[in-house]
Every structure is written in C-alpha cells, then in structure tokens.
N, C-alpha and C positions, 0 to 999 in steps of 0.2 A: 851504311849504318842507319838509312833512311827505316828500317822497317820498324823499329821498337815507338815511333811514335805512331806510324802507319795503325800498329797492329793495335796499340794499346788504343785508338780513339775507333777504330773499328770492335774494339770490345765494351767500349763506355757504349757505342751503340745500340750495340745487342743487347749490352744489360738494361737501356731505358727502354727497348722493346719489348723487351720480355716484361719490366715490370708494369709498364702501363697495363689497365685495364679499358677494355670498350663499353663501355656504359650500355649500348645498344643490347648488348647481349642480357640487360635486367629484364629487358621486355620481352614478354612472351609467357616463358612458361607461368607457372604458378608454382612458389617456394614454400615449400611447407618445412617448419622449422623439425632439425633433428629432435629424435625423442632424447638422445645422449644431450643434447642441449639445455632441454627441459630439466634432465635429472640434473643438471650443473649448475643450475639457477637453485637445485636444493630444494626444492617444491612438492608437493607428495597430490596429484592430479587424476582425477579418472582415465583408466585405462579408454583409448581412442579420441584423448583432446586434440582438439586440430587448432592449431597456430600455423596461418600462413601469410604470405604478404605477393602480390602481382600489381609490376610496375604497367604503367600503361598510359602515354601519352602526358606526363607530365608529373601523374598523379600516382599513386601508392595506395592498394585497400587492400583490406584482408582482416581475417577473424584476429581476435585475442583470446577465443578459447571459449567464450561466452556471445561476449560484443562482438559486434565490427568495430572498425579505425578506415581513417582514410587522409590524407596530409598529399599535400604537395612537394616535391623533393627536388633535385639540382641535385646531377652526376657531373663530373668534369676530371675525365683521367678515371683516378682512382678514389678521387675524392665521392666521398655522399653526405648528403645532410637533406632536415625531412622540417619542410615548415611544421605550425602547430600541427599537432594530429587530434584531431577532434573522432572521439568514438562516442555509440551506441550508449545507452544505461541502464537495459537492462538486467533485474536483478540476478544474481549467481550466486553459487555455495562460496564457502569462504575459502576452497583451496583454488577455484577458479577465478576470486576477486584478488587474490593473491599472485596467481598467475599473470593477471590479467596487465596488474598495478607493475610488475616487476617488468613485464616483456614490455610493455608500452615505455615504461622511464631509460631504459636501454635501447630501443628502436631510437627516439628521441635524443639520448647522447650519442647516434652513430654519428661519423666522420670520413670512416672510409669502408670501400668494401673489395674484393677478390673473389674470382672462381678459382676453384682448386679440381688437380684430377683433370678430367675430360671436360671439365667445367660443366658438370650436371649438379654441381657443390656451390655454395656461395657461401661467404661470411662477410657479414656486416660487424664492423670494429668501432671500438668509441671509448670513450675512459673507464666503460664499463666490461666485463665479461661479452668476449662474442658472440655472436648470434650465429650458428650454422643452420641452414639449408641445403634441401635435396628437393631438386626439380620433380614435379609431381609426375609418377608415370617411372620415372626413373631407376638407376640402381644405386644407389649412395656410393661415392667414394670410397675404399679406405689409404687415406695418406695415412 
C-alpha cells in the first residue's frame, strides 16, 4: 500500500514542472502584442499599430505604438517584474497617447508571465488586464 504516497508526490512533481515557466525562453524573439489585446484594452487605434516588447540581456525595449520604452526586468520561475520604464516623448494623436498611457501602466503592474500553445504565445499578468503576445514571424495560438 506503498504506492498512493509513491504516486501522489510523483504527481505534485509533474505538476510543479509543468507549471514553472523558463524565463530563458523571453529572450529571443520579438513579441508583438495581440491585436484581440489591443481591442480589450477598449481603445479605438490606427489600423497597423505595432506594440511590441524583446527581452534581451537583462533589459526589455520595445514600441508603445508611438514611443519606444525600455526598463530593466527580473524573471525568476514564473514570476516577472520590470524596473522603472523610462520612454521616448514624442508627440502622438490622442488615440495613440491613450494607447500608449494604458499599455505602459499595465506592462509596469506585471508580476508574472506564461507561454501558452507551442509557446509562440506569451501573457504577461498583473492586477491589471493581460497582455498577450504572438512571436513575430509566427502563427498565433488559438487556446
């Protein structure tokens, strides 16, 4: 009757395998945020805005749609957080200073993040609305 403790910590294991995430896997491509994203934040944007974010060596840049951003960040697991993020200020129309104001204060309350799918998907989480991504070049997920 050894096996029920056997099997039950061989499955606590698998499921803290599965659920960690490898931070390693941020770097590389370039994430360009979904456009379902965009329309979820409720925003009304020129058709072809590009919001993306590439991790790389430490550091985090990418458009807001107008501006650049660039911050310093810390993975660990599945945890994420993004020192200050100092951007760009050049002027924009006001549905792209809008965009810009909304993606950067939610970039900034992330906490954690996940691939999903084949992991050519990521979502960055925080007390705000998630952020999804689709690896540039790629096919978007559908979970």
């Amino acid at each position: 009757m050894r096996r029920a403790p056997v099997l039950a910590l061989g499955m606590l294991l698998l499921l803290a395998t599965a659920c960690s995430e490898d931070p390693s896997r941020l770097v590389g491509p370039t994430w360009i945020l979904d456009p379902s994203t965009i329309a979820a934040l409720g925003l009304q944007v020129p058709a072809g805005t590009r919001v993306d974010i590439r991790f790389e060596d430490g550091r985090a840049n990418g458009t807001a749609g107008c501006n650049t951003y660039t911050a310093t960040y810390r993975a660990d697991g599945a945890d994420l957080t993004f020192d200050q993020i100092v951007a760009t200020t050049r002027a924009c129309d006001d549905a792209l200073s809008a965009l810009e104001t909304d993606y950067l204060d939610r970039l900034a309350q992330t906490d954690s993040f996940q691939f999903s799918g084949s992991g050519a998907s990521l979502i960055l989480s925080g007390s705000s609305k998630p952020l999804g991504y689709t690896a540039e070049g790629s096919v978007p997920d559908r979970d």
